[in-house]
Structure formats: structure tokens, C-alpha cells
C-alpha positions as CSV (number, residue, x, y, z in Angstrom):
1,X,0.0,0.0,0.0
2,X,2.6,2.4,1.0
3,X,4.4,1.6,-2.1
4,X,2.0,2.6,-4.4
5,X,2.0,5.7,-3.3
6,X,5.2,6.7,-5.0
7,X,4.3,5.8,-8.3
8,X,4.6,8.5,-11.2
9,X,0.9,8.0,-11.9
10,X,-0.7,8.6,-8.4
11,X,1.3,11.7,-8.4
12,X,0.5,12.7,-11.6
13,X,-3.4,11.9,-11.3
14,X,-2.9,13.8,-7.6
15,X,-1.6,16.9,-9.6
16,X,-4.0,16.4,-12.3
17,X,-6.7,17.1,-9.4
18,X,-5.2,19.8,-7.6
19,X,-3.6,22.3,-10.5
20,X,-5.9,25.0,-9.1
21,X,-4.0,24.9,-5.8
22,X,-0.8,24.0,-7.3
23,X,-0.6,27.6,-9.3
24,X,-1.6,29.4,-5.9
25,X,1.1,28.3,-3.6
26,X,3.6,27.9,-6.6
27,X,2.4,31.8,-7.3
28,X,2.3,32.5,-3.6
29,X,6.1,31.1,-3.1
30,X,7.1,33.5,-6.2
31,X,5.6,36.4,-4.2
32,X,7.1,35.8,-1.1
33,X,10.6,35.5,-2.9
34,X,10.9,38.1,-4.9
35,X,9.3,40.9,-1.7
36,X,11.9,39.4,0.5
37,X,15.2,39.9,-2.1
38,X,13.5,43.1,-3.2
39,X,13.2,44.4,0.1
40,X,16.7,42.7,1.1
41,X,18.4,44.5,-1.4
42,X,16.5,48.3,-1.3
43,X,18.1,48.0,2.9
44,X,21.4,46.2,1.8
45,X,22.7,48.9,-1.0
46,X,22.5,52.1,0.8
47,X,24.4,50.8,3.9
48,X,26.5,48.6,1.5
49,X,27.6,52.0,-0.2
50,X,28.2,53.6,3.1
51,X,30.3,50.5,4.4
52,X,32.1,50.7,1.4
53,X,33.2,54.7,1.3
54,X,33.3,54.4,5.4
55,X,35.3,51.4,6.2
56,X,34.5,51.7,10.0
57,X,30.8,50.8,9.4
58,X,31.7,47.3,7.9
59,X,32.1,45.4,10.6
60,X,29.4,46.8,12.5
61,X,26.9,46.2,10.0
62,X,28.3,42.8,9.3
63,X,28.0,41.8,13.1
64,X,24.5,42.8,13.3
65,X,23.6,40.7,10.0
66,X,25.5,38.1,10.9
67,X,23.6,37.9,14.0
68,X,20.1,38.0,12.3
69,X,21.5,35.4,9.7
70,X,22.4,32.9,12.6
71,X,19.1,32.8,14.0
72,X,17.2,29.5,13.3
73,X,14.5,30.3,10.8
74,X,11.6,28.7,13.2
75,X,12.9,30.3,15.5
76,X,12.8,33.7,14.4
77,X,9.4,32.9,12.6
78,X,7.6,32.1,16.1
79,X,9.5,35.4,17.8
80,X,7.7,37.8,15.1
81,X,4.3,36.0,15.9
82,X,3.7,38.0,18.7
83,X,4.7,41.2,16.9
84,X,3.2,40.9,13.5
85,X,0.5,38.0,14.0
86,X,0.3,35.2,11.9
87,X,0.4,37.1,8.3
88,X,2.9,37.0,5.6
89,X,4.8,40.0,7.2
90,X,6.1,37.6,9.7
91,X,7.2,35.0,7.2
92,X,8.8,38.2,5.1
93,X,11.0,40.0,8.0
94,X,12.6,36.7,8.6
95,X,13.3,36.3,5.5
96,X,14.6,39.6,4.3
97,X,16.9,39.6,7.5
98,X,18.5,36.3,6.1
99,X,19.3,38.4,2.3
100,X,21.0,40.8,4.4
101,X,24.5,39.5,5.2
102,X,25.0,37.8,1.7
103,X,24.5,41.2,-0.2
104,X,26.2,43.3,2.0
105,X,29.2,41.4,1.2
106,X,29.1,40.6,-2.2
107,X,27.9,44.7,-3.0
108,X,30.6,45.4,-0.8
109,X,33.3,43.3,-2.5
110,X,32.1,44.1,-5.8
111,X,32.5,48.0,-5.1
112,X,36.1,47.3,-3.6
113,X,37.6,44.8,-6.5
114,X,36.7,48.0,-8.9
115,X,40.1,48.7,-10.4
116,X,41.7,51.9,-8.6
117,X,43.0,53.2,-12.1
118,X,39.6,52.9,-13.7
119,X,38.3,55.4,-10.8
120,X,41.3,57.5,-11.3
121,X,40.5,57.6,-15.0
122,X,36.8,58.6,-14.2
123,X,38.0,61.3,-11.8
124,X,40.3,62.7,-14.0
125,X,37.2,63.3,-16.6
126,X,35.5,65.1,-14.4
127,X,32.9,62.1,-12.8
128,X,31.7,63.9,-9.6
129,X,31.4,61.1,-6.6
130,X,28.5,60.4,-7.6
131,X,28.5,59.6,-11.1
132,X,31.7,57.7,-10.1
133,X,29.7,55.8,-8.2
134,X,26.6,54.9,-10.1
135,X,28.4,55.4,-13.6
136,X,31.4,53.3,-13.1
137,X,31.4,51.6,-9.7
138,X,28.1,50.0,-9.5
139,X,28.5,48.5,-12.8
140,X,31.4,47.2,-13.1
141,X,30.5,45.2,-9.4
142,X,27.2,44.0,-11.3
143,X,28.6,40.5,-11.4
144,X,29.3,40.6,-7.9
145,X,26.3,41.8,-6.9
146,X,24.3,39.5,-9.2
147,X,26.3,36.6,-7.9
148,X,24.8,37.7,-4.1
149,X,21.5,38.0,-5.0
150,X,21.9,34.8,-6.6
151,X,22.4,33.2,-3.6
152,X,20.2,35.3,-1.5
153,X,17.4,34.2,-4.0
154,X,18.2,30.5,-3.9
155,X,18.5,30.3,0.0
156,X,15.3,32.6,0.4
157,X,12.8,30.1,-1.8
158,X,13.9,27.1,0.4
159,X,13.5,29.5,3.4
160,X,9.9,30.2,2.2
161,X,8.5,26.8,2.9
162,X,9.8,27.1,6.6
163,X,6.7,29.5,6.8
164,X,4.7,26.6,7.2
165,X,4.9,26.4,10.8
166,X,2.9,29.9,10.6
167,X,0.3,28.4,7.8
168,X,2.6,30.6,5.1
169,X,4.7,28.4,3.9
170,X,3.1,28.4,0.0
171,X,4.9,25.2,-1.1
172,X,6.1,24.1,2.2
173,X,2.6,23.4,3.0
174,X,2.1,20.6,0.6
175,X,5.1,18.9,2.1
176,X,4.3,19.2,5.8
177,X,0.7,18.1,4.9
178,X,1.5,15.4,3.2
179,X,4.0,13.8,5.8
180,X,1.8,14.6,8.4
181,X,-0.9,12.4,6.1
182,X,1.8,10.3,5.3
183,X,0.6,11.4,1.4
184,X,3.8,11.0,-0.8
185,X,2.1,12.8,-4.1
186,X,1.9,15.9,-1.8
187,X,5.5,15.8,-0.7
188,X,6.8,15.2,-4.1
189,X,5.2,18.4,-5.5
190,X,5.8,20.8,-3.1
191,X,9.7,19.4,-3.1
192,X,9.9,19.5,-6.9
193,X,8.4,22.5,-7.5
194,X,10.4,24.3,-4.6
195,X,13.8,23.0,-6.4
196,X,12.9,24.1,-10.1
197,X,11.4,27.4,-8.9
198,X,15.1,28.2,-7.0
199,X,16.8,26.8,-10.6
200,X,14.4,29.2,-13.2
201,X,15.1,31.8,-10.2
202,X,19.1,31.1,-10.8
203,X,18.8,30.9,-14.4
204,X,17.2,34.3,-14.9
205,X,19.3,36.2,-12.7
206,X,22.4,34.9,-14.2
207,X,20.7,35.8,-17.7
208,X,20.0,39.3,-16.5
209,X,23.9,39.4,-15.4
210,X,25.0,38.6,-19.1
211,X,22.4,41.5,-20.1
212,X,23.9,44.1,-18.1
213,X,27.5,42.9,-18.3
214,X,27.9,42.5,-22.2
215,X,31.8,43.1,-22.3
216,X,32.5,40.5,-19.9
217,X,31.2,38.4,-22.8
218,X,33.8,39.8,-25.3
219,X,36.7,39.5,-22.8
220,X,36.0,35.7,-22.6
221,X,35.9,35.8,-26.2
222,X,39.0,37.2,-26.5
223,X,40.6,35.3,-24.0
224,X,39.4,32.6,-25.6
225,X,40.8,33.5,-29.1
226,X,44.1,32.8,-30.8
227,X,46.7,35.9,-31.1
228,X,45.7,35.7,-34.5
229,X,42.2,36.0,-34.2
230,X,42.4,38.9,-32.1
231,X,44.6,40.6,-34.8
232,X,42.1,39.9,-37.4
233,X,44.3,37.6,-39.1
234,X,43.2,34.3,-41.1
């Protein structure tokens, strides 16, 4: 009996039944993913820039994250109960507190790896601090910064069906009600789904790096070519 249950078609006729449901959370799971990292990274630039052009502030600010990062998600989730009720705020300030700590870092070591004669260069054309800044600096850490929210996106959908232990867990609730019912087809879903949602998550961002970051693309190319390629020689 308990075999059967983890047959392709008893998932698939389970499924079948329940696509309705399947869209919400899978929706509901998108939504809570994309506020979190949204929110994560509006609070994590503007004390990432400040870290970076204040050097004092880094380790501060990387203590406190650290902290919130270290806090066991159930944990945390059960804490914010009593201060924002059983509602997807509570499921989101947990989880924008874990983004925190992986984009400060990655922002701030994408702002410090820009080369120093690149901003000398700028300056010397007249860039004030500010177009420095979002003109040469920012973009040439996009691939650092990409690679954080990468990870921040990744970590946060897996995070997401945690918030089943406040009933806003989106995909997480198919798996804790189907091993509470002992319901494979249930389990499966929610587990499958929650893995290919962080992978098309992954894929796009690193899609939307290659979009903003086009001459990386033509350095690998020319890496990648022969002397007399790059010379435009047969």
C-alpha cells in the first residue's frame, strides 16, 4: 500500500486534481521570494555604499547581519508572531533579514575589487562622486552583486516553505501536509516544484547578469581566441 504511493501515476493523477492549488502556492512562493530579495536589497545597497566609502561601518553592520543570519528560521518565525501575528509580514522579516548578510558582502566586495585606475581615469574626466559611483562603480560590481542575489534568491525560496509552521509556507505546506498524512504525491510536489522554482530563479538572474554585463562576454571571447584572431588575421 505504502508503495504505491510513489508511483509517477498517483502523483500525476494527484496533480492532475489539484492544479488550481498547485498555481496558488507555486504563485504565492514566487511572491514571497521576490518581496523578501526586493526588500533585502533596497536595505542592503545604501548601507553597502556607506560601508564601502566608510570602512568603520563594515564590521558593525556585518555583526549585526551576521547575528540575524544565525538565527534558526523557526525560530525567528515564532518570535515575530507575537509582533506581526500570523500574516505573511512575519514569514517576510525573517526572510529579508537572512538576504542581508550575503548582499552586503558581495555589493561590498564588488565595489572594492573596482580597479583603482579605472576610478582614477573617471576622476580625471570630471565624474563627480556620484557619477563615479553609479556610472562606473556599481556597474562594473554588477557581477558581484548579481552573484549575491543569486544566492540570497536560492537560500530565500527554500527558506519560504519554513513558513509553514505559521500556515505561510506556500509550497512548504504541501510537504508538511502530506508527511503529516503520510501522502507521498503531496510531498513530491511541493519538493519539486520548490527545487525548479530556486533553478528558473538562478537561471534568470544569471541571464539578467549577461544582459547588463555584455563586455565580460567579449573578454572571454577574446581570452578565448588565438593571437591571430584577435589581430584579425586568417
Amino acid at each position: 500500500m505504502i508503495a504505491q504511493t510513489f508511483k509517477a501515476p498517483t502523483i500525476w493523477h494527484w496533480a492532475g486534481d489539484h492544479l488550481g492549488l498547485i498555481f496558488t502556492r507555486l504563485a504565492q512562493h514566487s511572491e514571497l521570494t521576490v518581496i523578501a530579495v526586493g526588500l533585502g536589497l533596497a536595505i542592503s545597497l545604501p548601507l553597502s555604499i556607506q560601508a564601502y566609502r566608510h570602512p568603520r561601518l563594515y564590521p558593525p553592520v556585518t555583526w549585526v547581519t551576521g547575528l540575524l543570519y544565525t538565527i534558526p528560521s523557526l525560530a525567528l518565525f515564532i518570535l515575530l508572531i507575537p509582533i506581526t501575528g500570523l500574516t505573511d509580514a512575519s514569514v517576510e522579516v525573517g526572510l529579508v533579514s537572512y538576504t542581508l548578510l550575503i548582499l552586503i558582502r558581495n555589493i561590498v566586495v564588488g565595489l572594492r575589487n573596482v580597479p583603482e585606475d579605472v576610478k582614477e581615469a573617471a576622476t580625471g574626466m570630471g565624474y563627480t562622486r556620484r557619477q563615479l559611483l553609479w556610472r562606473v562603480e556599481l556597474p562594473i560590481a554588477v557581477p558581484a552583486i548579481v552573484a549575491g542575489i543569486r544566492v540570497a534568491t536560492v537560500s530565500t525560496v527554500g527558506l519560504v516553505t519554513v513558513g509553514f509552521i505559521i500556515d505561510h509556507g506556500a509550497l512548504g505546506e504541501f510537504i508538511i501536509e502530506g508527511l503529516n498524512r503520510f501522502f507521498t504525491p503531496e510531498v513530491v510536489v511541493g519538493a519539486v516544484l520548490s527545487v525548479a522554482l530556486a533553478l528558473v530563479a538562478d537561471g534568470l538572474l544569471l541571464a539578467v547578469e549577461r544582459l547588463l554585463t555584455p563586455w565580460a562576454r567579449t573578454r572571454a571571447r577574446v581570452r578565448t581566441s588565438t593571437p591571430a584572431e584577435v589581430d584579425g588575421l586568417p
